[in-house]
Backbone bond lengths (Angstrom), bond angles and torsions (degrees), N, CA, C in turn:
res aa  C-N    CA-C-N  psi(-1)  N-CA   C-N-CA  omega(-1)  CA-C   N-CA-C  phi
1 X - - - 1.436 - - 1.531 107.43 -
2 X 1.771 129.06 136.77 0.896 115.95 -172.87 1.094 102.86 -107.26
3 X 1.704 109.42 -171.28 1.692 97.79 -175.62 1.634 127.40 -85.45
4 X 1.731 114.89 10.62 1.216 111.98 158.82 1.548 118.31 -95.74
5 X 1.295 119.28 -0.31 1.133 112.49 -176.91 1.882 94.55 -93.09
6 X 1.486 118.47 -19.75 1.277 103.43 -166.06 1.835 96.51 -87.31
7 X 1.265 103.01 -25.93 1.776 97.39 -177.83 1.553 93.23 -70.73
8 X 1.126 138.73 -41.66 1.490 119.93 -175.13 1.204 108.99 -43.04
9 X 1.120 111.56 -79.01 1.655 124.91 153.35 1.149 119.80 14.31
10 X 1.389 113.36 -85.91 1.216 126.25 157.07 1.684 126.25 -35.69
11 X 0.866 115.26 -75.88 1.726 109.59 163.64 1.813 125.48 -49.69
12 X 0.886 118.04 -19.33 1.441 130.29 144.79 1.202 131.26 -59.79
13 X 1.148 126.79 -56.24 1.420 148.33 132.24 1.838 110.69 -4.54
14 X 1.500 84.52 -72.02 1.264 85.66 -156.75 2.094 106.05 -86.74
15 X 1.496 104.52 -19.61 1.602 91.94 174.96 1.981 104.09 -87.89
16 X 1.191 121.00 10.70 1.356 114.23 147.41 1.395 128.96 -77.74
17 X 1.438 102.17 -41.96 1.676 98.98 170.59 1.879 114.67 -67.65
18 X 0.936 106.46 -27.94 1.286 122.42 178.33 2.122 91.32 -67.22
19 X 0.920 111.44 -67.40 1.576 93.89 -166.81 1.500 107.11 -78.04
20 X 1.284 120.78 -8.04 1.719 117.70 179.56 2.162 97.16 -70.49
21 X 1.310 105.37 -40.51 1.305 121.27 178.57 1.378 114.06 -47.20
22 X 1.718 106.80 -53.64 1.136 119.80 -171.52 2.001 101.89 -65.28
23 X 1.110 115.36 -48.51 1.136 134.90 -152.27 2.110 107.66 -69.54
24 X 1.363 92.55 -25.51 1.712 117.64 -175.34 1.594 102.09 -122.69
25 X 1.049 116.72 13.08 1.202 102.11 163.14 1.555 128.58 -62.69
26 X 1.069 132.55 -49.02 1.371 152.90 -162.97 1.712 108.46 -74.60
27 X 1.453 97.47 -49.40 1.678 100.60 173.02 1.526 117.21 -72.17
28 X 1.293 112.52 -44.70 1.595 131.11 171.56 1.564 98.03 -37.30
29 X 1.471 110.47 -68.53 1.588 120.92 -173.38 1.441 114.65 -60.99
30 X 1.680 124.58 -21.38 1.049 119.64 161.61 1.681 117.62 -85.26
31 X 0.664 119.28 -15.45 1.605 126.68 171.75 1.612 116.68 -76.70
32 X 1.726 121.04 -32.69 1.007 120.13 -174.97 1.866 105.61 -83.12
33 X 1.777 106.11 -26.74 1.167 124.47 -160.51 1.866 90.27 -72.82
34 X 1.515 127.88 -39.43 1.321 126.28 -175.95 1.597 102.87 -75.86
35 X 1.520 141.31 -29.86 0.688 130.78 -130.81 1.363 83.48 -101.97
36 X 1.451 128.75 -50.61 1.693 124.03 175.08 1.482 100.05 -68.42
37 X 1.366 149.13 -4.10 0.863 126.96 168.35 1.635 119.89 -86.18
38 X 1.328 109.48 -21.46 1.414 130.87 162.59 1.512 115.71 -61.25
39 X 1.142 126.44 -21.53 1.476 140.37 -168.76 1.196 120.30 -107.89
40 X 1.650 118.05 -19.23 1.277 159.20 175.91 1.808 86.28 -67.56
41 X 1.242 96.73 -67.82 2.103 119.15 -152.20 1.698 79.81 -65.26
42 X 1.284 134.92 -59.50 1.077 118.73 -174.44 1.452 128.90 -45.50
43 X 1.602 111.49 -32.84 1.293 116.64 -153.62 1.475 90.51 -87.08
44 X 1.755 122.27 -27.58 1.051 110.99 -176.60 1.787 124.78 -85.20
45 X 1.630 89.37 -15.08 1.596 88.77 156.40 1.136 148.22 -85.07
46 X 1.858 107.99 2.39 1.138 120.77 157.62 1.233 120.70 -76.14
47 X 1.323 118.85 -40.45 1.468 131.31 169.46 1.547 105.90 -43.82
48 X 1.087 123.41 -67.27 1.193 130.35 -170.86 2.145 98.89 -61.55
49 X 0.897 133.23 -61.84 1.389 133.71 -178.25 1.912 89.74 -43.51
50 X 1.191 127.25 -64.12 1.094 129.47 -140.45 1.818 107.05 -76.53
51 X 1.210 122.26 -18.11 1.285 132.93 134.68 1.429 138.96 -77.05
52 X 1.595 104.44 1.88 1.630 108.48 -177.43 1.899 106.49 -55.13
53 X 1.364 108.94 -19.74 2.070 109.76 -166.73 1.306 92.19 -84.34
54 X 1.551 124.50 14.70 1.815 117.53 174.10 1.374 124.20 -107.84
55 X 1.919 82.98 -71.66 1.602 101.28 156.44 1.622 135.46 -60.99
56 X 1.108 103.18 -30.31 1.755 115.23 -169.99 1.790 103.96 79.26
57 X 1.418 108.73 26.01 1.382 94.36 -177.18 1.509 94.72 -92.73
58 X 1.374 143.40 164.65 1.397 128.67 131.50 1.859 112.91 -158.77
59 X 1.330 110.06 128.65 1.655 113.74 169.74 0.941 101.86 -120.16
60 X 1.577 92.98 154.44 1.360 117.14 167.53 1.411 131.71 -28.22
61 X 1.287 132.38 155.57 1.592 119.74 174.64 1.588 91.77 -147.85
62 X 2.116 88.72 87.57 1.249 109.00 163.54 1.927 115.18 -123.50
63 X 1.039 98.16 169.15 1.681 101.60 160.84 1.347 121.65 -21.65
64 X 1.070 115.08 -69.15 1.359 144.43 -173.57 0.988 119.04 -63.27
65 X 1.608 133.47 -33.47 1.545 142.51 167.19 1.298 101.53 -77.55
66 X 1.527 119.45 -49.97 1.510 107.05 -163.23 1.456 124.00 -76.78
67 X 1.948 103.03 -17.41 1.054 91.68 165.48 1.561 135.03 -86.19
68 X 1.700 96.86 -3.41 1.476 99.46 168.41 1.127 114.65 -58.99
69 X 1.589 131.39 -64.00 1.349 151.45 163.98 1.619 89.91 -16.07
70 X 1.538 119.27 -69.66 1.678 113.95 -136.31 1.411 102.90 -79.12
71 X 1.489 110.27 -14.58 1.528 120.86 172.77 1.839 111.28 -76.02
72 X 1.184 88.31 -65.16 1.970 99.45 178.85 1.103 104.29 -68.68
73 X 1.079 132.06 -71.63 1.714 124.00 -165.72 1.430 97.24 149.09
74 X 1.779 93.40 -134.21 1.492 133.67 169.51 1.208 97.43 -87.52
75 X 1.693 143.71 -25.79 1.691 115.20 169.34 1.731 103.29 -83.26
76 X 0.995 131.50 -39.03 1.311 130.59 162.76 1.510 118.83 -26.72
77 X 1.096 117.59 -54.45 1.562 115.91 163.48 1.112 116.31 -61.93
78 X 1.542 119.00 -57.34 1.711 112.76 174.86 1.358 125.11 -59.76
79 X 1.508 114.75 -11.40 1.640 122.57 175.15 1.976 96.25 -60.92
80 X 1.695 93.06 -61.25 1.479 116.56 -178.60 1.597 116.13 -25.33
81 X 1.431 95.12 -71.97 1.834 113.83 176.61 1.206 93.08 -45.60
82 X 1.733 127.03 -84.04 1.184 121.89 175.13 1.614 140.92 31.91
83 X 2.425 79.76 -104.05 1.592 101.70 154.86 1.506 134.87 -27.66
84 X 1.655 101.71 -64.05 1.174 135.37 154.13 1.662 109.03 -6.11
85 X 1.312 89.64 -95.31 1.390 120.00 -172.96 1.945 117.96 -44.21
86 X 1.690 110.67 -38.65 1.449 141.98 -177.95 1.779 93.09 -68.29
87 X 1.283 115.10 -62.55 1.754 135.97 -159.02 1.413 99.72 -65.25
């Protein structure tokens, strides 16, 4: 292979990653957008555990809670307490 066939290569290469980018952009950005929001739900379920010896509130700080939280918000937690509270 010579060295214009490897720079072709190369520019091929690289305007595919360039349109695979283009092409996943939107989902990528929604995936990163859940993923700090998931990390968010955690931080707030530590918060919430880490005052449970005041309030008497306390949940779990699993997957599953935080991503409720990181999806809903602040009603996501109050769904949580809620449940909680009903169960």
């Amino acid at each position: 292979m010579d060295m214009t066939q490897k720079v072709l290569l190369g520019f091929l290469c690289f305007f595919l990653a360039l349109a695979l980018l283009r092409l996943f952009r939107a989902p990528l950005r929604l995936a990163l957008k859940l993923l700090v929001n998931t990390l968010l739900g955690f931080a707030a379920l530590y918060l919430v555990n880490l005052t449970s010896a005041v309030t008497g509130l306390a949940l779990g700080l699993n997957l599953w809670n935080a991503l409720a939280v990181g999806v809903l918000g602040l009603p996501g937690l109050v769904l949580l307490l809620a449940l909680q509270w009903v169960l």
